[in-house]
N, C-alpha and C positions, 0 to 999 in steps of 0.2 A: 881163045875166046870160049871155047866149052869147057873151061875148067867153072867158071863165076856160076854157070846156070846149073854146076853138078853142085855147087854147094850150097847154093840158093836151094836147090830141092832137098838137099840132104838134109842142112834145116831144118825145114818144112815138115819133113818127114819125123825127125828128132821132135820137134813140139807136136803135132798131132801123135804119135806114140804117146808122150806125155800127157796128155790129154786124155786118151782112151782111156792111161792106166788109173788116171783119178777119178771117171766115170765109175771103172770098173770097180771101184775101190768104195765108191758110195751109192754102191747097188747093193737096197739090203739083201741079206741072206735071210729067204721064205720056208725052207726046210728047217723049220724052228721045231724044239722041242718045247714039252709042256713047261718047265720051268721057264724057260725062254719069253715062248708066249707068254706066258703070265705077266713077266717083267717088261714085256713089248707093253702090251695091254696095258698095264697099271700107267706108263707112261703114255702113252695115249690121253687115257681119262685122267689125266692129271693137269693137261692140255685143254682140253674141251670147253668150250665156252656155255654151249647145251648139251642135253642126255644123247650121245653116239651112240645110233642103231649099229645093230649086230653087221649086218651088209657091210656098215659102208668100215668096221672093223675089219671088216673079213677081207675084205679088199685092199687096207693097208697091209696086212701080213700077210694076206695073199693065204689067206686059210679057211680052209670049209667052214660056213656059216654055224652050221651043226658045232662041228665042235670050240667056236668060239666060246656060244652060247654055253655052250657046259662050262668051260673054264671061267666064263664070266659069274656062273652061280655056284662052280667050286670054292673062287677068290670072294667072292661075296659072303659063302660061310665059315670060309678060313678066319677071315675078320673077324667076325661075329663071335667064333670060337676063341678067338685067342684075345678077346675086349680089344680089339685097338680102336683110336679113335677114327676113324676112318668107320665110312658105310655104306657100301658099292649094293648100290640099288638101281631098280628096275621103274624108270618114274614117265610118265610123257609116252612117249613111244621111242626110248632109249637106254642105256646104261650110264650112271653116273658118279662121281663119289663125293659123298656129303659127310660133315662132320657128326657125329653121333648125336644125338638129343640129349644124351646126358649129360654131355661137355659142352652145352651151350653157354652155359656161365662165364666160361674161362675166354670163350672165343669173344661175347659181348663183350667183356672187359678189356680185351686186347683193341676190337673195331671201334666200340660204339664212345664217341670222345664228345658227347652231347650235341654236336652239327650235325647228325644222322635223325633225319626224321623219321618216324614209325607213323605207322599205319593209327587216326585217331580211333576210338571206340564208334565213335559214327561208322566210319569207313569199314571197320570189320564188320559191325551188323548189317550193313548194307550188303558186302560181300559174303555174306553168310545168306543172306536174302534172294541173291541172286543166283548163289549157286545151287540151292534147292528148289531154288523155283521157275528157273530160267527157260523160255527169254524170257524175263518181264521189262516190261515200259516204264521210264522214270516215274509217272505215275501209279503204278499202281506198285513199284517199293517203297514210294511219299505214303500209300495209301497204310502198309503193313508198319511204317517206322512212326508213322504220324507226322512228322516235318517235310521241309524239302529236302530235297537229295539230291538237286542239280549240281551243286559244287563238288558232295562227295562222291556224284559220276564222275565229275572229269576228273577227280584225285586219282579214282580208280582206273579211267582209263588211259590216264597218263604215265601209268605205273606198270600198264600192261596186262592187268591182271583180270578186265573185262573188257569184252570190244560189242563193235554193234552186231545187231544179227537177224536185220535185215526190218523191215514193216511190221506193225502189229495190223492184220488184217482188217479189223473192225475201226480202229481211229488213227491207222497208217503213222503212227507215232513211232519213233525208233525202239527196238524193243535189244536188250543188250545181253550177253551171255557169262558165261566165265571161260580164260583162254588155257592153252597150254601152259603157258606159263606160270597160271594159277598153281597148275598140278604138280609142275616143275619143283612148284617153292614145296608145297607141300608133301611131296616127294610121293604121289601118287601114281598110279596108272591111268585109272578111270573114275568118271565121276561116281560109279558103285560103288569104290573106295570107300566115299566120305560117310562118318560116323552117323547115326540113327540118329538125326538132331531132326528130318524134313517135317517127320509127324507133331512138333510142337509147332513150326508155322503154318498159318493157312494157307487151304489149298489154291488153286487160281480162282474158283467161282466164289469162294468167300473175299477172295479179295475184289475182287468187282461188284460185289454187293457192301461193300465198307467204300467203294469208287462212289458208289452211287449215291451212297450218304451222305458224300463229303460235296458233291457235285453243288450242292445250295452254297459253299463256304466260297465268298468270295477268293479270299487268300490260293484255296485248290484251284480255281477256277481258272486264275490268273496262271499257276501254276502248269495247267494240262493247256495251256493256249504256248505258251513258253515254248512246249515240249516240242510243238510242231511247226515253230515256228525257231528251225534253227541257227539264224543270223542273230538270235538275242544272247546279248552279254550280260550276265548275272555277276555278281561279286559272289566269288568261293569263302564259302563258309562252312564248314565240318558244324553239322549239328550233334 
């Protein structure tokens, strides 16, 4: 009768062995070298769905943060040296790899099969509007673009690419920003990034005195009631 419960254990013992040794087997190995790391890294960010801060790298490979960081702006001018299409950048508050700007051609041609909708010219100016000027209130980009812009917000905030950002203090109207994801696309860090375009729009007091002008225009009028009144359903139209 003690023979069945020694083999029962033995077993037992035999599969948990087995087990440990395929644990132990898919336990990376952290004492990587730099070529190593490199090729950890690259697979990583090849993975990544947004820009992977340094940390929470360093934490996969189990390596000082410091010298991630170096290896990640070494690989970044490796690229860069040797042209490849590949462009391991520093965007958002992450690292990432984007296709080069100068092989965009090749890559539209591959994706863009005419069902990809683009951003319309409304939408970008709009987006340009906000991101220099922000927050500002639906009104007062209707006021800088001259049309309404209720459709081209929700395009935009449907896209991701601006969100709310919080009351406009004086007519408690949603006032809207540009997000990370803005910067993401545009593969920036910070909004100091963006190119010297702010000084051709006006500043915030000139737009509220072009508000104020337009305040007699039935049309705006309906328009800045709209704004505050967010249960109204407009039909989206890109102006």
């Amino acid at each position: 009768m003690s023979t069945e419960p020694e083999d029962v254990t033995s077993s037992q013992l035999d599969a948990t062995n087995e087990e440990l040794s395929a644990e132990e087997a898919s336990v990376p190995d952290f004492d990587l070298d730099d070529n190593r790391l490199d090729a950890v890294l690259e697979s990583l960010l090849l993975v990544v769905d947004s820009p992977a801060e340094v940390s929470q790298l360093a934490s996969v490979t189990g390596t000082n943060p410091a010298r991630v960081e170096e290896r990640l702006k070494l690989m970044s001018a490796a690229l860069t040296a040797r042209g490849s299409g590949m462009d391991l950048r520093y965007a958002g508050d992450g690292w990432r790899l984007y296709t080069r700007q100068e092989f965009a051609p090749y890559v539209e041609m591959l994706l863009l099969d005419g069902t990809r909708t683009k951003l319309t010219r409304a939408a970008l100016e709009t987006l340009a509007i906000v991101a220099y000027r922000q927050p500002l209130t639906r009104a007062r980009i209707s006021a800088v673009r001259g049309v309404n812009v209720d459709g081209v917000v929700r395009t935009l905030l449907a896209r991701g690419l601006i969100a709310e950002a919080g009351p406009d203090p004086d007519t408690n109207a949603t006032r809207y920003s540009t997000t990370e994801l803005f910067l993401e696309r545009l593969g920036l860090a910070s909004l100091s990034e963006l190119p010297e375009l702010a000084p051709l729009l006006p500043d915030v007091e000139s737009i509220d005195d072009i508000s104020e002008s337009l305040e007699s225009d039935p049309r705006f009028a309906r328009m800045n009631k709209a704004e505050v009144t967010t249960d109204v359903v407009d039909t989206e139209v890109d102006d």
